[in-house]
VMD Tcl script that draws the C-alpha trace (Angstrom):
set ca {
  {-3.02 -40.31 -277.11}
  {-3.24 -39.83 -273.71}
  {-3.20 -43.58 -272.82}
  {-0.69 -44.60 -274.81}
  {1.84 -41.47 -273.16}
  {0.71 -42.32 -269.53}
  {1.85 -46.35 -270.55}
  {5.06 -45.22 -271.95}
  {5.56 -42.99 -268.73}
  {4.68 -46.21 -266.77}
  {6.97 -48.59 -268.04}
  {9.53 -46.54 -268.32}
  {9.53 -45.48 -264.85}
  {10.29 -49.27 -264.12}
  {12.51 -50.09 -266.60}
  {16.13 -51.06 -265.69}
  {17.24 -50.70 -268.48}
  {17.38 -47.41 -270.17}
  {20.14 -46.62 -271.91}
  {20.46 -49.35 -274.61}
  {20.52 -48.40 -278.14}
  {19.03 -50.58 -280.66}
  {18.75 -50.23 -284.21}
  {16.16 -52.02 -286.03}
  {16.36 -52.56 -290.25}
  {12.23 -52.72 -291.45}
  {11.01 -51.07 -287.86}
  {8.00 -50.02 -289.84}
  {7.56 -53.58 -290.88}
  {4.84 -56.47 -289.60}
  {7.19 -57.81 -287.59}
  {9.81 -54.89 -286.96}
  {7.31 -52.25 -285.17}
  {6.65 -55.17 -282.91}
  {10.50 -55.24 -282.12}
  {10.27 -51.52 -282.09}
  {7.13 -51.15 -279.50}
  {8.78 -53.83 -276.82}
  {12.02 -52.03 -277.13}
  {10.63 -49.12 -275.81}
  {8.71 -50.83 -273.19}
  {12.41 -51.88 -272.01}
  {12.98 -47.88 -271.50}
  {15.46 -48.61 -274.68}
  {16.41 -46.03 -277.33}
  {15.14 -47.03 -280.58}
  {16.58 -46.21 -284.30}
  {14.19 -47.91 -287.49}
  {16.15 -48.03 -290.70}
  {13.29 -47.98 -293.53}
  {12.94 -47.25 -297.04}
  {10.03 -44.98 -295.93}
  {11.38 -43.94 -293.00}
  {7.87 -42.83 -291.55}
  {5.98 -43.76 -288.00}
  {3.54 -46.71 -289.56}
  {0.81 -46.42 -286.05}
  {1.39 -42.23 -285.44}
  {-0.65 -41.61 -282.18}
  {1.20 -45.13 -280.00}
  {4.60 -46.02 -278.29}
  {5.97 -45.76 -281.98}
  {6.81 -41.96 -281.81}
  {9.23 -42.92 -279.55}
  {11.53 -44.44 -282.28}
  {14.03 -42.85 -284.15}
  {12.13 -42.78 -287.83}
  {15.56 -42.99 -290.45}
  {14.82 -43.23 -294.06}
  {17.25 -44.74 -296.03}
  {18.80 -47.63 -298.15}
  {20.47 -50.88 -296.26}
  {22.77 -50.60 -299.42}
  {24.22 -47.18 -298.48}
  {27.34 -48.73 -296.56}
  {28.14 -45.01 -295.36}
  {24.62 -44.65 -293.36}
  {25.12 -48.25 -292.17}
  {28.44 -47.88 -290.78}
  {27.20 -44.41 -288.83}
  {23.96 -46.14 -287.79}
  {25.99 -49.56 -286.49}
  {28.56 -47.27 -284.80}
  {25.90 -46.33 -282.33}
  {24.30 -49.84 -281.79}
  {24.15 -52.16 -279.14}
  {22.20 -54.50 -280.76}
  {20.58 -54.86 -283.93}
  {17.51 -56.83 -285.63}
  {17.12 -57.35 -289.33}
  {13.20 -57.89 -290.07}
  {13.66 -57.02 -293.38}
  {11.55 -59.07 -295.63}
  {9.18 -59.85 -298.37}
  {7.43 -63.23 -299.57}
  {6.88 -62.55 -303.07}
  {9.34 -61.59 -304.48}
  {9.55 -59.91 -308.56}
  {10.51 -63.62 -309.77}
  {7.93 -65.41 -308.19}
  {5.36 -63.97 -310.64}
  {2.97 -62.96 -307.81}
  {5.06 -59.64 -306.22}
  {1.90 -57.83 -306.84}
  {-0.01 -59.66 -304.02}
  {2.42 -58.72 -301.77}
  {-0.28 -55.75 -301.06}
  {-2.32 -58.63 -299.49}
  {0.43 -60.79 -297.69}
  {2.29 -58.27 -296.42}
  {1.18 -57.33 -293.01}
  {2.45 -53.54 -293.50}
  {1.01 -53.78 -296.60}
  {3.68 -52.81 -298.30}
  {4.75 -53.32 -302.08}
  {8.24 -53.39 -303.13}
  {10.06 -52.42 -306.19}
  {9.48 -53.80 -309.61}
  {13.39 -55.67 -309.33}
  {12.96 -56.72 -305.82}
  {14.04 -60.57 -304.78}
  {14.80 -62.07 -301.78}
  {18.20 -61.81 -302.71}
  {18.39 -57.68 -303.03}
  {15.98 -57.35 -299.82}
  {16.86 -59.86 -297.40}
  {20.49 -61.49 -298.12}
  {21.85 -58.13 -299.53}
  {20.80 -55.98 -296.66}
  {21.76 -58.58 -294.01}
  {25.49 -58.90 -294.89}
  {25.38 -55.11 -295.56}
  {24.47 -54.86 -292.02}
  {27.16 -57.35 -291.13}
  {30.00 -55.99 -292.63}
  {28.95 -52.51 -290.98}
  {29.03 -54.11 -287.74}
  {32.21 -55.47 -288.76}
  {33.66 -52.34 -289.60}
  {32.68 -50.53 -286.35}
  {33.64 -53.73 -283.94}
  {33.71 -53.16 -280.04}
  {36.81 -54.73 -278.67}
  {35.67 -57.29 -275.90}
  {31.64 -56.76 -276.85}
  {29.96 -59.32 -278.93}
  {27.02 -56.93 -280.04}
  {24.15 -59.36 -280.38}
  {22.29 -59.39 -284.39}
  {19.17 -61.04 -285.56}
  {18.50 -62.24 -288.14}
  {14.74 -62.83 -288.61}
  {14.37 -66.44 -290.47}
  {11.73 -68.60 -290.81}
  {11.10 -71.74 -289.40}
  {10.73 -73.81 -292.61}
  {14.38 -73.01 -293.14}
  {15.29 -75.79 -290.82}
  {13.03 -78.26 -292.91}
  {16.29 -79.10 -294.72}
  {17.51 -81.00 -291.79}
  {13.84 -82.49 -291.68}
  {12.93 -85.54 -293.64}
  {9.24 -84.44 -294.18}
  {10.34 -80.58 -294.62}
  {12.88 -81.94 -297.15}
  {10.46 -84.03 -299.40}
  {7.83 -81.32 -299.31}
  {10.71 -78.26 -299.95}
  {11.88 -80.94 -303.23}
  {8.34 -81.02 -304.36}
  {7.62 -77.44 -304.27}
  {10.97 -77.08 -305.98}
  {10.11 -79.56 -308.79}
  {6.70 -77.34 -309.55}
  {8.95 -73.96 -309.16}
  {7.16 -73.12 -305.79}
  {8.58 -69.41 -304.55}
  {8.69 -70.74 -301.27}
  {12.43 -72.55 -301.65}
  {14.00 -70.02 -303.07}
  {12.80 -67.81 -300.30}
  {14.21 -70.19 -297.71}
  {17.60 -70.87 -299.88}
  {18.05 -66.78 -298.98}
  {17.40 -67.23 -295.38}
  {19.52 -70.03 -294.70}
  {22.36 -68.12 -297.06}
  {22.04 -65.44 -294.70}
  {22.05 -68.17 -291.37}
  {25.25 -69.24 -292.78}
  {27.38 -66.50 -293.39}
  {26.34 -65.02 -289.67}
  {27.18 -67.63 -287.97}
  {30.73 -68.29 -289.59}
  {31.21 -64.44 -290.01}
  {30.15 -63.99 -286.13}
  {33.67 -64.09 -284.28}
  {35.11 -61.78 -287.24}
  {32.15 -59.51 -287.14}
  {32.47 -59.37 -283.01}
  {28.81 -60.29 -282.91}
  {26.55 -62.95 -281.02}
  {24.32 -64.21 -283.90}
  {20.88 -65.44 -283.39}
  {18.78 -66.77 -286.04}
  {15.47 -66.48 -284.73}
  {13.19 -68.99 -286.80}
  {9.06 -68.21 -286.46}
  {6.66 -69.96 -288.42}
  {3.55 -68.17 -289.46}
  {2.95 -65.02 -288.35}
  {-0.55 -63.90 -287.48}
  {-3.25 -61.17 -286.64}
  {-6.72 -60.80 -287.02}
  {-6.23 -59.33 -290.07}
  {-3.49 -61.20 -291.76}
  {-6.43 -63.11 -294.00}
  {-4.19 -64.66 -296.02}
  {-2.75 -66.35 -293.06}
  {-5.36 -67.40 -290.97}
  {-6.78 -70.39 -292.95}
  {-3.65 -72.16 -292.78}
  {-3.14 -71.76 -289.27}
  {-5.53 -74.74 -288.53}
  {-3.46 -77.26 -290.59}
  {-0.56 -75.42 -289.25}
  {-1.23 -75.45 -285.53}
  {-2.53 -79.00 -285.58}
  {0.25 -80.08 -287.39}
  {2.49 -79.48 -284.57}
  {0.36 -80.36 -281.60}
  {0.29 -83.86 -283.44}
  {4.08 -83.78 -284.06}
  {3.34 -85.01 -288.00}
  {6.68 -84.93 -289.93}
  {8.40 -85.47 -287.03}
  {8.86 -81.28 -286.33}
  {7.98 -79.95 -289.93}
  {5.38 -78.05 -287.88}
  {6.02 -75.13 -286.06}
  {3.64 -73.44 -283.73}
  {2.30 -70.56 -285.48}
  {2.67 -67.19 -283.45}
  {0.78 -63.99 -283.03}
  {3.16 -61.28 -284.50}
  {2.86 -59.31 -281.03}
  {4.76 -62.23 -279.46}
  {7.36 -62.72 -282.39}
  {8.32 -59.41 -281.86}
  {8.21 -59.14 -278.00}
  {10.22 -62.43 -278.15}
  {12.65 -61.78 -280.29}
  {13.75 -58.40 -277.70}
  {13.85 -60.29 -274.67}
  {15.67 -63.18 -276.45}
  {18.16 -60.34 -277.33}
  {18.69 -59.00 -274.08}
  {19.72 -62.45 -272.97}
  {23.40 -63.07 -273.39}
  {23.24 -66.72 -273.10}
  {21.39 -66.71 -276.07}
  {23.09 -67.07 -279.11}
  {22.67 -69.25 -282.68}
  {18.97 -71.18 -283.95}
  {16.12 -70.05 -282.01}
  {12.44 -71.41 -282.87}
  {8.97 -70.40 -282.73}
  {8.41 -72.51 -279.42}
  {11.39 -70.62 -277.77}
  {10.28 -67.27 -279.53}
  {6.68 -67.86 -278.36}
  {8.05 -68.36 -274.03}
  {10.47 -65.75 -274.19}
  {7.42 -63.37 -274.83}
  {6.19 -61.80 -272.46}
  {2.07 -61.72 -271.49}
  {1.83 -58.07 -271.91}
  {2.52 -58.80 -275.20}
  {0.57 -61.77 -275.20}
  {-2.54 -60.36 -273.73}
  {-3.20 -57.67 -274.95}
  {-6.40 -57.50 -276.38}
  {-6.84 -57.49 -280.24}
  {-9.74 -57.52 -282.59}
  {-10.93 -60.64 -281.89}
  {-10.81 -60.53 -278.64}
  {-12.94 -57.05 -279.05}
  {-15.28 -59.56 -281.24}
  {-15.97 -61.97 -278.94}
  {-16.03 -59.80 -275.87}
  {-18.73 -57.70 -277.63}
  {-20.69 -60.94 -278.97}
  {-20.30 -61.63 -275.06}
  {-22.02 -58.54 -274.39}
  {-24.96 -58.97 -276.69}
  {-26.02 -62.66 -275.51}
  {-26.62 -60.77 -272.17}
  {-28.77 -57.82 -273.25}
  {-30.06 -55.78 -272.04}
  {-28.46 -56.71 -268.43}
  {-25.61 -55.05 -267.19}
  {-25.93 -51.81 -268.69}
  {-28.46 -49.13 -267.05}
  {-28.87 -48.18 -264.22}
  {-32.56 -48.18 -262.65}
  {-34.46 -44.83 -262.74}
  {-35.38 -45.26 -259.02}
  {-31.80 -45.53 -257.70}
  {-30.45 -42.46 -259.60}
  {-33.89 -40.37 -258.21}
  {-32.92 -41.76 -254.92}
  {-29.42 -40.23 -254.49}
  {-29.30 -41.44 -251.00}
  {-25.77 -42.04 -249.49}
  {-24.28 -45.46 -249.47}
  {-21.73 -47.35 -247.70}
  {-18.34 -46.38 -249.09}
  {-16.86 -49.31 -251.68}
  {-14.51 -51.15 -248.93}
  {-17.57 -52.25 -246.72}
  {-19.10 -54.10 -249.74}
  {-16.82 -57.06 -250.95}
  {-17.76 -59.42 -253.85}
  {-15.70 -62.37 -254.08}
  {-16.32 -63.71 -257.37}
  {-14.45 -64.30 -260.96}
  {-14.94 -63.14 -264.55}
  {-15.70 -66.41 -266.13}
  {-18.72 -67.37 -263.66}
  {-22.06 -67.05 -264.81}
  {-23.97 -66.11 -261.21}
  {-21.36 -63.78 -260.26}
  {-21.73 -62.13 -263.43}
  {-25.89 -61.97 -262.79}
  {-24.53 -60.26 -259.14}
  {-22.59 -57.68 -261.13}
  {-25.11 -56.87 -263.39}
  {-27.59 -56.16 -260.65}
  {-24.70 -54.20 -259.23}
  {-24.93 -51.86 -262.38}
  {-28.64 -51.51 -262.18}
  {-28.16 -50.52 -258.33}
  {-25.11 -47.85 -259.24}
  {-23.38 -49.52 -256.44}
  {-19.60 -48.74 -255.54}
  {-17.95 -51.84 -254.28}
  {-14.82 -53.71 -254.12}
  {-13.63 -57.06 -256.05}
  {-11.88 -59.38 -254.26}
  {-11.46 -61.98 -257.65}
  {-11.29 -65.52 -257.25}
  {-10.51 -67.02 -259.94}
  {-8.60 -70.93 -259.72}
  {-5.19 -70.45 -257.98}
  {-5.82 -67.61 -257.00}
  {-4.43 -66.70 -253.25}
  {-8.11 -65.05 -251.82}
  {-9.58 -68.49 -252.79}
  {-8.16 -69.87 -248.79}
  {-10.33 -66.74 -247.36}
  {-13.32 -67.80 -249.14}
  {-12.75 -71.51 -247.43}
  {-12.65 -70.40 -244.08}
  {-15.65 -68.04 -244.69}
  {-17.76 -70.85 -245.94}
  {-16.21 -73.09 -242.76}
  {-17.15 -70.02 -240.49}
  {-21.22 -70.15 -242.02}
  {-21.39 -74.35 -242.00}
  {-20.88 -74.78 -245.68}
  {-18.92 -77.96 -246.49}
  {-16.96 -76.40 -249.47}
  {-16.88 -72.93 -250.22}
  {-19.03 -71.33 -253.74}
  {-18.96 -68.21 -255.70}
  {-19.96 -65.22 -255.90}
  {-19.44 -64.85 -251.79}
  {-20.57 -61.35 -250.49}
  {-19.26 -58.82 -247.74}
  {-21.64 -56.46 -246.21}
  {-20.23 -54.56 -242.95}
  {-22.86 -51.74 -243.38}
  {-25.38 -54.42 -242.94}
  {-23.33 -56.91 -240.78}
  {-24.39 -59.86 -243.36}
  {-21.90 -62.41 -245.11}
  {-23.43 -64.75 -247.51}
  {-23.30 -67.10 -250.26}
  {-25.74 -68.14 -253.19}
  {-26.34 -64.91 -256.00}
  {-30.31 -65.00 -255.32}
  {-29.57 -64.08 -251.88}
  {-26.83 -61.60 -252.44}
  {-29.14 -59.88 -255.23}
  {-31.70 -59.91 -252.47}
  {-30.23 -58.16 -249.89}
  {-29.05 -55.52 -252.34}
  {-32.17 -55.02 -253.75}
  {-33.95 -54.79 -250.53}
  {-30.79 -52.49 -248.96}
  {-30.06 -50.07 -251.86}
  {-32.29 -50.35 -254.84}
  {-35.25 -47.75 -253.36}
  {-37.87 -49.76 -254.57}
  {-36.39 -51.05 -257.51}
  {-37.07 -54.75 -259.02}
  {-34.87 -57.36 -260.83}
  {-33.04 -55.40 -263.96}
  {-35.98 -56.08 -266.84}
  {-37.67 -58.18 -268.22}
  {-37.90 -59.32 -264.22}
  {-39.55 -62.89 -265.26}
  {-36.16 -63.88 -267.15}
  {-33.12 -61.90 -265.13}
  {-32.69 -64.94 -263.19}
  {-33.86 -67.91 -265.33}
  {-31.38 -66.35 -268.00}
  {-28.09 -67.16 -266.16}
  {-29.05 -71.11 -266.95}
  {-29.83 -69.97 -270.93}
  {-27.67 -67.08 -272.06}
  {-25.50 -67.09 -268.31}
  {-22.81 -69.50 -269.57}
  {-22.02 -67.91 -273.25}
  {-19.34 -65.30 -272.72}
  {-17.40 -67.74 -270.78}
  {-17.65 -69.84 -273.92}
  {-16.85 -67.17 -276.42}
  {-13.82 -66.31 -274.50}
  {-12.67 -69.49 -274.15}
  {-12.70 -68.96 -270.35}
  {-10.67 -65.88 -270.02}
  {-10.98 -64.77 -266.48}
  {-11.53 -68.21 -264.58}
  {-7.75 -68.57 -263.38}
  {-4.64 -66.62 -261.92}
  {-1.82 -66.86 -264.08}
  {1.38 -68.49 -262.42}
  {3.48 -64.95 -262.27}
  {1.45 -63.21 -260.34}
  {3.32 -60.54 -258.22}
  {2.75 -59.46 -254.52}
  {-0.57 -57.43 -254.43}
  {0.02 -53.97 -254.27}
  {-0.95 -51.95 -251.23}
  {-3.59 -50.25 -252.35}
  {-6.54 -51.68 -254.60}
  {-6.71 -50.57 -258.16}
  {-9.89 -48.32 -259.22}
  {-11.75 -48.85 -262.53}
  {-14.73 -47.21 -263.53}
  {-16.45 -50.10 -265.06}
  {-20.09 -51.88 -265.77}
  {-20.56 -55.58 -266.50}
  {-22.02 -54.91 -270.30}
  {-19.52 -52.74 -271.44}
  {-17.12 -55.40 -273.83}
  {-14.50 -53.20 -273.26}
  {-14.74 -53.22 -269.59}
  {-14.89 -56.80 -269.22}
  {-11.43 -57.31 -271.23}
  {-10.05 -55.06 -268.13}
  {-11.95 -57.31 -265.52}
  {-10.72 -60.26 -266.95}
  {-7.06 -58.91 -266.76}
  {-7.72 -58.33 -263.06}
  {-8.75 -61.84 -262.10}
  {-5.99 -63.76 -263.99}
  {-3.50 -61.22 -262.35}
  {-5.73 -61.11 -258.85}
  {-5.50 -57.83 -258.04}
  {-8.51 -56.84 -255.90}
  {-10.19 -53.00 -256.88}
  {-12.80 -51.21 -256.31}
  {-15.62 -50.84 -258.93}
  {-17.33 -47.16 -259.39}
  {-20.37 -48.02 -261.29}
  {-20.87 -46.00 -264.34}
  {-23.61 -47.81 -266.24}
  {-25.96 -45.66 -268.42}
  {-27.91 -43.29 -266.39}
  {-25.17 -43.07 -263.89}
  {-24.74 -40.01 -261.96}
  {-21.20 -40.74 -261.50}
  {-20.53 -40.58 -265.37}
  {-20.56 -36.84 -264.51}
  {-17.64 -37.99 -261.88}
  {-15.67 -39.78 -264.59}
  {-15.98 -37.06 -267.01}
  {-14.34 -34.30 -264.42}
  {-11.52 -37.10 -264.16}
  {-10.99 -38.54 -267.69}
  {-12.47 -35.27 -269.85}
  {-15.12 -38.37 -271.29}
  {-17.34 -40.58 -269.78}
  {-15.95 -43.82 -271.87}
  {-15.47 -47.15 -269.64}
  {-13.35 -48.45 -269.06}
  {-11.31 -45.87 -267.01}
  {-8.16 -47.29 -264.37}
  {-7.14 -45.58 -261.46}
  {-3.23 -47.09 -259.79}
  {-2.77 -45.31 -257.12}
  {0.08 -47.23 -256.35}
  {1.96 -46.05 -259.22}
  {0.02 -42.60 -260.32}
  {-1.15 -43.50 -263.80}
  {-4.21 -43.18 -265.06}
  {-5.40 -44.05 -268.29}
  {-8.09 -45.58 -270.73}
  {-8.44 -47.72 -273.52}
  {-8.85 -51.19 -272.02}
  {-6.15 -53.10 -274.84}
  {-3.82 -50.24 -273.17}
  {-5.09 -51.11 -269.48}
  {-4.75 -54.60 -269.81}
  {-1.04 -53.87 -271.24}
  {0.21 -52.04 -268.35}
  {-1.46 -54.16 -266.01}
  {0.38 -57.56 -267.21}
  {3.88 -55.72 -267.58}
  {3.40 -54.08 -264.08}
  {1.75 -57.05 -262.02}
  {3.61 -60.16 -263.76}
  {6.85 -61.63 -262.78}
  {6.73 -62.63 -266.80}
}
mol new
graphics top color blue
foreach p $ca { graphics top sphere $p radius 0.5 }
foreach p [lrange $ca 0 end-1] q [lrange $ca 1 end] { graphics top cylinder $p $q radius 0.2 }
display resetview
């Protein structure tokens, strides 16, 4: 709760936006509390027209929206609600409908998993309650304002201008398929927008995603092989569109909105880059999966800290005179970061991942010590006077320096021989996350970020990975088990759960790391 109100606070405290009033038909839909969430990222004010009218995620952004129960047939309530609009998107929608002979699987397809009424068809839910909404936008026109609506299609409704799409649509037609009659009621709906749109005093945008997709949508996810290589191959010529995550079908379809150039057919490709990485990156269940998969392959490093250091409790140099330069997604920094947990050290990360602008200072620091090309990790030590290369050394010198007697994290023998066995898997199971700066990196704020972090946490390293690909240097306060500084974090946070994110650039505070990497993609990218 606390997270989620400090990233709300956040991004509305940058938002330029703030006084826009949108009104969203299904908010508490699969794809319309997506709409509704990056709507109130925007700062925006936020009305959901329902038949349930309720908050479907209580506890998130979501109780910032205007919860309205109601019918899209009431044309009394539509009128009032359209009245105070400045834009509006219909998500309204269901794939089986009470004539396909399947509606009660809709419990299973539908990612709200919602069921609709015994006499619903795409006709009452989707074309009905579209050209309700149109003719209440009619009725309470803005002279000199075309109020931007829509209309959430599908992409296969364009397969009628596709030979391939065509032939397989006729097919599915000749064996009484659902599917074309579900497509015949989003392109009726495409139709009368777009012809209706100068009457209406409306910009009309038909935004067109193909498959929609989360972790959970099981139905889904075995098609989205066939579906995804289907359009990286370009087979029937189009017929294929990119399947999208639902996060960035929603957050696409708002910033798509917001543009006034926009206006008519928009597809899943154009959907999918008008999204932006907040919504994009932040992590989801399977990116808690293979982070935590990561996590095992490297027990039991990364996680304690050594009995000796903690009866030690000797005073250490403070975090900005130890530097590691060094990136998520490589295997010897990591075994340097894990020997950093066993020593409780407090440090600072200077991440180097490709492009990323502290790579040049690495170069002339490997220049400076007669190395012909520069290698991670690369270590910092003014206490000591020492700058070095090569993780055996590094873990060395901080062994020697700050571990009080303590050896190589156990079992000693295979610390160092593991990087070559077990070193190289989390980069593999997450497909490399943390390796590179993304292109929209902004200026790097004044002051470095603080997390309260250790390298086996799966959680954590979601957060670390964030920070490379955005390359924001911070300083890390140890807090692996058997910290004393848990007790640190817990007089901070109220809990000693990593991993915990300081800004002191902007105030907030905050944990939950698929909330931290949020707010750290919509406050240090340009996209």
């Amino acid at each position: 709760m606390k997270a989620y109100l400090i990233l709300i606070s956040a991004v509305l405290a940058t938002s330029s936006v703030s006084s826009y009033r949108l009104l969203v038909l299904g908010g508490s839909g699969y794809v319309g509390r997506q709409v509704c969430k990056e709507a109130i990222a925007k700062g925006w004010d936020v009305t959901s027209l329902s038949r349930r009218g309720e908050n479907p995620m209580p506890g998130t952004t979501l109780d910032k929206v205007k919860w309205t129960k109601g019918d899209a047939a009431d044309k009394g309530m539509l009128e009032e609600l359209a009245g105070e609009a400045d834009g509006v998107v219909h998500s309204i929608g269901l794939l089986l409908d009470s004539e396909s002979g399947l509606a009660n699987l809709n419990f299973l397809t539908s990612g709200s998993r919602s069921v609709p009424g015994e006499k619903a068809t795409y006709d009452s839910e989707m074309t009905t309650t579209a050209l309700n909404m149109l003719k209440a936008l009619k009725a309470t026109k803005k002279e000199g304002v075309k109020r931007p609506f829509v209309f959430v299609s599908a992409a296969e409704a364009g397969w009628e201008d596709n030979e391939a799409g065509t032939r397989l649509e006729d097919l599915m037609r000749e064996k009484e398929f659902f599917l074309p009659r579900y497509l015949d009621a989003k392109r009726n709906v495409e139709k009368e927008l777009t012809s209706s749109a100068g009457e209406a005093g409306i910009r009309p945008i038909i935004a067109r995603p193909s498959f929609m997709y989360d972790p959970t949508k099981f139905d889904i996810l075995p098609l989205l092989p066939v579906w995804f290589a289907g359009n990286k191959l370009n087979i029937g010529n189009g017929a294929f569109s990119i399947p999208l995550r639902v996060e960035a079908a929603g957050s696409g379809i708002v910033n798509l909105l917001a543009q006034d150039s926009v206006e008519g057919v928009v597809g899943s490709s154009s959907i999918l880059a008008a999204a932006p990485l907040a919504a994009l990156r932040r992590p989801d269940g399977l990116d808690t999966l293979t982070s935590g998969l990561s996590s095992i392959s490297r027990l039991p490093f990364g996680t304690n800290v050594a009995p000796q250091v903690v009866a030690a409790a000797t005073e250490r140099p403070s975090a900005s005179q130890l530097r590691l330069y060094e990136f998520e997604g490589c295997p010897f920094c990591r075994r340097v970061r894990e020997v950093a947990t066993h020593l409780d050290l407090e440090y600072t990360v200077v991440p180097c991942g490709q492009k990323s602008r502290h790579r040049d200072y690495v170069k002339k620091a490997s220049s400076a010590l007669g190395k012909t090309s520069p290698t991670f990790p690369y270590f910092e030590d003014d206490a000591e006077g020492v700058k070095m290369f090569e993780s055996e050394d590094i873990i060395s010198h901080l062994l020697t320096k700050y571990g009080n007697g303590a050896g190589l994290p156990e079992p000693v023998d295979y610390f160092l021989p593991s990087t070559f066995v077990t070193g190289w898997i989390p980069a593999l199971l997450r497909f490399g996350k943390g390796s590179s700066a993304v292109d929209s990196v902004v200026e790097e704020p004044s002051q470095p970020l603080v997390l309260y972090n250790y390298d086996g946490n799966q959680f954590c390293r979601l957060v670390r990975e964030a920070l490379v690909e955005l390359d924001l240097t911070y300083i890390c306060k140890s807090v692996g088990k058997g910290s004393p500084r848990r007790e640190e974090l817990r007089k901070r946070a109220g809990a000693t759960t990593a991993p915990y994110l300081i800004d002191p650039n902007s105030g907030v505070e905050m944990g939950e790391s698929a909330d931290i990497v949020e707010y750290l993609f919509r406050t240090y990218s340009s996209k």
